[in-house]
N, CA, C and O atoms as a CHARMM CRD file, in Angstrom:
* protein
*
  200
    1    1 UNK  N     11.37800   1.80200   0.53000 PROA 1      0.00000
    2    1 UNK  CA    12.76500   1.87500   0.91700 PROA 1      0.00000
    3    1 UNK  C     13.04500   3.30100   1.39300 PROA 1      0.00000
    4    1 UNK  O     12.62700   4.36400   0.93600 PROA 1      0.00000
    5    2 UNK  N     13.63800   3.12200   2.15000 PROA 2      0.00000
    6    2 UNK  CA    13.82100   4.78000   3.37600 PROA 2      0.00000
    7    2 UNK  C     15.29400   5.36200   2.26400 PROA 2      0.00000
    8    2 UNK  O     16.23000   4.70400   1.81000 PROA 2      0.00000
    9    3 UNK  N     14.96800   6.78900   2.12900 PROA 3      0.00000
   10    3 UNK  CA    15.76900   7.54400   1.83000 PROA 3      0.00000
   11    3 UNK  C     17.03300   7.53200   2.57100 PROA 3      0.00000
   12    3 UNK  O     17.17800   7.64800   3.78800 PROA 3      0.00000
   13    4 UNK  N     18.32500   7.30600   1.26600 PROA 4      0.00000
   14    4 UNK  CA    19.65900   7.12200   2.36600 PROA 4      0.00000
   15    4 UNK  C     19.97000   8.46000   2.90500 PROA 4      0.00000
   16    4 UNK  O     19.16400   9.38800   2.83800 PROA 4      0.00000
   17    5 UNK  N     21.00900   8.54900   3.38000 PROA 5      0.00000
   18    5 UNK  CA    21.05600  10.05700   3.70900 PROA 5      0.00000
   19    5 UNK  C     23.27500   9.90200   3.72200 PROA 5      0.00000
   20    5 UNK  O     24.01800   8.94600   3.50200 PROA 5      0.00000
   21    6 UNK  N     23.49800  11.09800   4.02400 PROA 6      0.00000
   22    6 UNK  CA    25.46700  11.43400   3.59200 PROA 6      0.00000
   23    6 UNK  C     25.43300  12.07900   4.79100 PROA 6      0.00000
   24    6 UNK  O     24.57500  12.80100   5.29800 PROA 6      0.00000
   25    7 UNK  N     26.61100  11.66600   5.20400 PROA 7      0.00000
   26    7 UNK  CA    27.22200  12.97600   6.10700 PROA 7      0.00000
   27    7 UNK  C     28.82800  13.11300   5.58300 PROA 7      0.00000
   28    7 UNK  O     29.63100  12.18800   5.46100 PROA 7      0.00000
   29    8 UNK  N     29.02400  14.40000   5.34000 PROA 8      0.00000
   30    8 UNK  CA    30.18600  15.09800   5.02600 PROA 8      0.00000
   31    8 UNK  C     31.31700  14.74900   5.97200 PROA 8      0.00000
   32    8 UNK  O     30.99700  15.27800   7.03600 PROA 8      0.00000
   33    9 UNK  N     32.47000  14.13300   6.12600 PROA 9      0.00000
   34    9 UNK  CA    33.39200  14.08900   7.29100 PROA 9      0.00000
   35    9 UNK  C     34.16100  15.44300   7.54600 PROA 9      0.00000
   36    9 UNK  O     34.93800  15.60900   8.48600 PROA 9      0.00000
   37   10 UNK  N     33.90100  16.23600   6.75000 PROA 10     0.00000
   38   10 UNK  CA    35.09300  17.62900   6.65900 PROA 10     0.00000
   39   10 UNK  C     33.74900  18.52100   7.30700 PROA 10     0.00000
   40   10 UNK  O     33.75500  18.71300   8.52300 PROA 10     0.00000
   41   11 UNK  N     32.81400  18.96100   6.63600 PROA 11     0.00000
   42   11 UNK  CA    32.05000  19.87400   7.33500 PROA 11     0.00000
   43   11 UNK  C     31.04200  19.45100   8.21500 PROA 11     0.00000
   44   11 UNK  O     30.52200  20.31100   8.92500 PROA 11     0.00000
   45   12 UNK  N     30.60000  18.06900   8.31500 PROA 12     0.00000
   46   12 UNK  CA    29.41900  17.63200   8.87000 PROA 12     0.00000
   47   12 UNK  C     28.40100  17.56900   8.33700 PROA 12     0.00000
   48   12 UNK  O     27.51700  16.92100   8.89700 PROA 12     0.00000
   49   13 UNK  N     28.12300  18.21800   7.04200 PROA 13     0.00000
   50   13 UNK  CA    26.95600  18.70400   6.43600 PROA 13     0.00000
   51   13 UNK  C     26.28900  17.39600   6.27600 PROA 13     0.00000
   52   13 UNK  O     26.93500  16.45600   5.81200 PROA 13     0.00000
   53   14 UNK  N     25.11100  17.25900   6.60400 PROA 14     0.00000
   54   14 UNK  CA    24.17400  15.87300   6.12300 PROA 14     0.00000
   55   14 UNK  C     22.89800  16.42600   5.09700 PROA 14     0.00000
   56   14 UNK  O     22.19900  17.42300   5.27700 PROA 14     0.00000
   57   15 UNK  N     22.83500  15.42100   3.94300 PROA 15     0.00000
   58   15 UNK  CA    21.70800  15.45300   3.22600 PROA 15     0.00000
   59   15 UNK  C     21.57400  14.20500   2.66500 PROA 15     0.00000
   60   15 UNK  O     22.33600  13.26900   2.90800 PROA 15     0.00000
   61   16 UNK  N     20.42200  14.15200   1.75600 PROA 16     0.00000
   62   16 UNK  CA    20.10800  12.91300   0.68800 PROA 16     0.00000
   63   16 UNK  C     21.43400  12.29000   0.00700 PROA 16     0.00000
   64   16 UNK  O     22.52400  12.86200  -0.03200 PROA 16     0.00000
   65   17 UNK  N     21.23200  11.40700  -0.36000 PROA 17     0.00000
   66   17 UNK  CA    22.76500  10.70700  -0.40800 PROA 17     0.00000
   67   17 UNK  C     22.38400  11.19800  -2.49100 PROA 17     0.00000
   68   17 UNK  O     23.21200  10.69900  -3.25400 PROA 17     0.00000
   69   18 UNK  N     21.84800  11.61000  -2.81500 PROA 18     0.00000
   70   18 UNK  CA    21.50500  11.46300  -4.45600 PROA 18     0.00000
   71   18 UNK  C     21.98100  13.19600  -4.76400 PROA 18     0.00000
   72   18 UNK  O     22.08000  13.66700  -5.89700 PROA 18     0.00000
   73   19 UNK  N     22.22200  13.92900  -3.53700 PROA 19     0.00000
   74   19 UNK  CA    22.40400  15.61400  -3.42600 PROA 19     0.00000
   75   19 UNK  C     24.54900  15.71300  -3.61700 PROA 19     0.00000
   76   19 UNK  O     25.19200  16.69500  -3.98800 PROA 19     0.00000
   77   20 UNK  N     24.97300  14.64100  -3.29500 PROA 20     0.00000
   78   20 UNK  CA    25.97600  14.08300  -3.37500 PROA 20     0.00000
   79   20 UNK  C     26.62300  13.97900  -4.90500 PROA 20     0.00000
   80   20 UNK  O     26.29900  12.88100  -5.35600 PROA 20     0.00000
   81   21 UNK  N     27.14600  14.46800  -5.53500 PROA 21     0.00000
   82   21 UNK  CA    27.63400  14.43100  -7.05100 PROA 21     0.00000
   83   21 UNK  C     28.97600  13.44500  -7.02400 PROA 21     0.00000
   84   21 UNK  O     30.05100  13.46400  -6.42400 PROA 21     0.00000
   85   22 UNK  N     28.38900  12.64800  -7.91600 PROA 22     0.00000
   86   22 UNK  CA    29.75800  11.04800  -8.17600 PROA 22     0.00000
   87   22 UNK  C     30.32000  11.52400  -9.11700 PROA 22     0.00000
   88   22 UNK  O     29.70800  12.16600  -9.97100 PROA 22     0.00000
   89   23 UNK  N     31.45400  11.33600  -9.15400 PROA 23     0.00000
   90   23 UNK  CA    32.59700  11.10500 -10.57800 PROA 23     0.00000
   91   23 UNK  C     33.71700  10.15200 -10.17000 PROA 23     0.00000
   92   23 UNK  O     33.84400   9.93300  -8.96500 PROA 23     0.00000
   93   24 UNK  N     34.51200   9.58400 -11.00000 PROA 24     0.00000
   94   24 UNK  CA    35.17700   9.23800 -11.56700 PROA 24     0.00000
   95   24 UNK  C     37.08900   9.78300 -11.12900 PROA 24     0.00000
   96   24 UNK  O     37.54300  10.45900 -12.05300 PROA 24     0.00000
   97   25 UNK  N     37.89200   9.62100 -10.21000 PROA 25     0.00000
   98   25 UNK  CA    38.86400  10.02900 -10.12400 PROA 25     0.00000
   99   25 UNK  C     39.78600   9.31100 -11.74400 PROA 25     0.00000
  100   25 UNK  O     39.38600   8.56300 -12.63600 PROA 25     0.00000
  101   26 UNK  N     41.06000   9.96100 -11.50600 PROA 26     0.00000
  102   26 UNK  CA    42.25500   9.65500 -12.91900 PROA 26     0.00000
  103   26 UNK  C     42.55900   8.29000 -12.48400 PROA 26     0.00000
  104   26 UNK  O     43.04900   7.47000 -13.26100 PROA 26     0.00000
  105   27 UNK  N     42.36400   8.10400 -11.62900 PROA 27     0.00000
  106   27 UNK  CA    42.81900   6.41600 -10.97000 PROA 27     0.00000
  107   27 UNK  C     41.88700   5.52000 -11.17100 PROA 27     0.00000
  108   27 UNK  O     42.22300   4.33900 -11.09200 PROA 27     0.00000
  109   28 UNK  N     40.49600   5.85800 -11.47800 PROA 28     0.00000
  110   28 UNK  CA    38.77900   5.22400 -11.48700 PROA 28     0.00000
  111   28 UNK  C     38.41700   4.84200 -10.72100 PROA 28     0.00000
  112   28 UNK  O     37.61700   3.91400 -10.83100 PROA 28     0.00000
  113   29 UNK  N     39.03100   5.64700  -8.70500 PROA 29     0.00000
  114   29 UNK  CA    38.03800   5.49700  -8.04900 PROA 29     0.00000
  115   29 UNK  C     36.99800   6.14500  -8.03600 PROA 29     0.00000
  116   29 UNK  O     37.08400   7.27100  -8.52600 PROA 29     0.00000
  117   30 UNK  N     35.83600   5.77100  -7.56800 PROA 30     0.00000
  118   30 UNK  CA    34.68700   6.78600  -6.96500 PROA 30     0.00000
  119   30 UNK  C     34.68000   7.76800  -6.27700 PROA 30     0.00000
  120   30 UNK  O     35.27100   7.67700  -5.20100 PROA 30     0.00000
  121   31 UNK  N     33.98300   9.13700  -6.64800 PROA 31     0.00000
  122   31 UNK  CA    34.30100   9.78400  -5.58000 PROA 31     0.00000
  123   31 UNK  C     32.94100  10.19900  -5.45800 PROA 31     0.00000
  124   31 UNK  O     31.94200   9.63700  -5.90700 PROA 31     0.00000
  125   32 UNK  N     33.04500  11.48500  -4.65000 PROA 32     0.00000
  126   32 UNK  CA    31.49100  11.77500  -4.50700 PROA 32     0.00000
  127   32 UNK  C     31.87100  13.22100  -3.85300 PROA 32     0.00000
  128   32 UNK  O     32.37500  13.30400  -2.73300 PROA 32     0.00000
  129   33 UNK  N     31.65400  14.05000  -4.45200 PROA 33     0.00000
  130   33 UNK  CA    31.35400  15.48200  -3.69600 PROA 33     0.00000
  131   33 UNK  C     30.20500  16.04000  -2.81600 PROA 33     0.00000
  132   33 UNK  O     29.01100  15.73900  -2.83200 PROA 33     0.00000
  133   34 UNK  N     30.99800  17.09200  -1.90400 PROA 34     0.00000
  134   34 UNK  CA    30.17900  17.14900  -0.96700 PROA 34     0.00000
  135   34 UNK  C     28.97100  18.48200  -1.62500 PROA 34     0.00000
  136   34 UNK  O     29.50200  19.31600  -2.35800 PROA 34     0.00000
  137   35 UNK  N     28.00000  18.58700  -1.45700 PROA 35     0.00000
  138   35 UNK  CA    27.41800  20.18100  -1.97500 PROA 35     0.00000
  139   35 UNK  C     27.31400  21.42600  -1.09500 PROA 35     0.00000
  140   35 UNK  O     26.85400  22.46400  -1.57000 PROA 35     0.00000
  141   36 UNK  N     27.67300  21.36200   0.01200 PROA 36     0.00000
  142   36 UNK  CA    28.35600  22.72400   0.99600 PROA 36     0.00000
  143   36 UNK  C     29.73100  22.85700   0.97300 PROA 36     0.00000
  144   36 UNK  O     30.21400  23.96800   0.75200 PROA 36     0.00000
  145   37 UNK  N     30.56700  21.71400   1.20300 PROA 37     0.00000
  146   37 UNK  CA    31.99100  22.50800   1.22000 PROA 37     0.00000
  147   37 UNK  C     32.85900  21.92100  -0.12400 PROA 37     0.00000
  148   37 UNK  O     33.82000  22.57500  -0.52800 PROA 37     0.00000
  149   38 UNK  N     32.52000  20.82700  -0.70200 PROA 38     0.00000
  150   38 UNK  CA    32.92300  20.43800  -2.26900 PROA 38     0.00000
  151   38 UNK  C     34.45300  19.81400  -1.84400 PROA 38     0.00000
  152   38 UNK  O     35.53100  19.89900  -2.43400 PROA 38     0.00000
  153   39 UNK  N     34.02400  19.05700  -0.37900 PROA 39     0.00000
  154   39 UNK  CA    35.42600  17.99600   0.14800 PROA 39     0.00000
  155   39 UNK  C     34.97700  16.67000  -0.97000 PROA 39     0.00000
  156   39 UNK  O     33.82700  16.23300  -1.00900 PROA 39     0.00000
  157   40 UNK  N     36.06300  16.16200  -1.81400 PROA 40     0.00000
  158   40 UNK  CA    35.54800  14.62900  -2.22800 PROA 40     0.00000
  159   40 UNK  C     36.23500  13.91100  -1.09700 PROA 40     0.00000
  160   40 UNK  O     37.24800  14.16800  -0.44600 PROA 40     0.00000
  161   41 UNK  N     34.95800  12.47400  -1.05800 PROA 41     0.00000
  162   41 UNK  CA    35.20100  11.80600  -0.50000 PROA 41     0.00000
  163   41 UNK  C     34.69400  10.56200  -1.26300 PROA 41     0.00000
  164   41 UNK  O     33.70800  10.65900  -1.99300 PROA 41     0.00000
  165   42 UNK  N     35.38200   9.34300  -1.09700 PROA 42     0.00000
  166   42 UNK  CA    35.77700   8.03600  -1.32000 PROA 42     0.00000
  167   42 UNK  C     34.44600   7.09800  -0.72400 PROA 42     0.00000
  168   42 UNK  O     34.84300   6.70400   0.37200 PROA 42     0.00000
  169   43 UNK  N     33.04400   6.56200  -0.94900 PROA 43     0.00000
  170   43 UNK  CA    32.59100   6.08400  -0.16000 PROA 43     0.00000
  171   43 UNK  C     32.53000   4.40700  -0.22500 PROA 43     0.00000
  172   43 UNK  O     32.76900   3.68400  -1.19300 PROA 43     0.00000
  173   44 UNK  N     32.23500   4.13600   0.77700 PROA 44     0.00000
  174   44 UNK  CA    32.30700   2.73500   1.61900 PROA 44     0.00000
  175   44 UNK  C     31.43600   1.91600   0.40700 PROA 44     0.00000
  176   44 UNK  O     31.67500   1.23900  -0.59300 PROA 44     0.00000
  177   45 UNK  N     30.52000   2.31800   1.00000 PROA 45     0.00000
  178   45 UNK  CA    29.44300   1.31600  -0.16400 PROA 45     0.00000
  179   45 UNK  C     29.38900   1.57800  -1.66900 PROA 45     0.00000
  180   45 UNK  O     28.27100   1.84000  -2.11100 PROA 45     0.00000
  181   46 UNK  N     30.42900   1.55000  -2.54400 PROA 46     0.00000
  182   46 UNK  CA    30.86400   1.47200  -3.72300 PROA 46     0.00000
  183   46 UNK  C     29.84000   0.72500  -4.83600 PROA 46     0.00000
  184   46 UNK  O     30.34800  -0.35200  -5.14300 PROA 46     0.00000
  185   47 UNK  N     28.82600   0.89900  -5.39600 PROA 47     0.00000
  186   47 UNK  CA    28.19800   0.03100  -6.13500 PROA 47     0.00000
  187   47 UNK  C     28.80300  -0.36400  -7.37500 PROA 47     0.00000
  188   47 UNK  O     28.58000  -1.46100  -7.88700 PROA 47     0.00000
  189   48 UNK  N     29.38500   0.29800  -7.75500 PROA 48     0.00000
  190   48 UNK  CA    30.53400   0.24800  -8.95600 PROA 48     0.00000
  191   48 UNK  C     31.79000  -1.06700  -9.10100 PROA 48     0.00000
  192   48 UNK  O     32.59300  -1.27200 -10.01200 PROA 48     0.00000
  193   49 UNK  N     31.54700  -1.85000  -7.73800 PROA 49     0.00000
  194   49 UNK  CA    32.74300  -2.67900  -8.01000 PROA 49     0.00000
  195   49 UNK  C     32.44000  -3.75900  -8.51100 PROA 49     0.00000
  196   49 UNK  O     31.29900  -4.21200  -8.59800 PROA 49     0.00000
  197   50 UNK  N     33.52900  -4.30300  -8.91500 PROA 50     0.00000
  198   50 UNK  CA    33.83700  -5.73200  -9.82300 PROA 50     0.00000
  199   50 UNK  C     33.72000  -7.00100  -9.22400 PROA 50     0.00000
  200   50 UNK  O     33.94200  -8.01700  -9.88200 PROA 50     0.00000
């Protein structure tokens, strides 16, 4: 299985999608930080859902 990969929408920055740090918003969406500019972002493919 091919390594996923992220792209940042705020800086562009692309890497390994696992370089990406998940947490938990106060609401319990997903988020996912970026590791160059530390924009969270909300992603699409959610494995977490119900």
């Amino acid at each position: 299985m091919p390594p996923f990969i992220r792209r940042c929408p705020e800086c562009g920055h692309v890497t390994f999608s696992r370089r990406f740090t998940a947490s938990r918003a106060d609401d319990g969406r997903r988020l996912l930080e970026c590791p160059s500019c530390h924009h969270l972002i909300e992603p699409i493919d959610d494995p977490w859902l119900n």
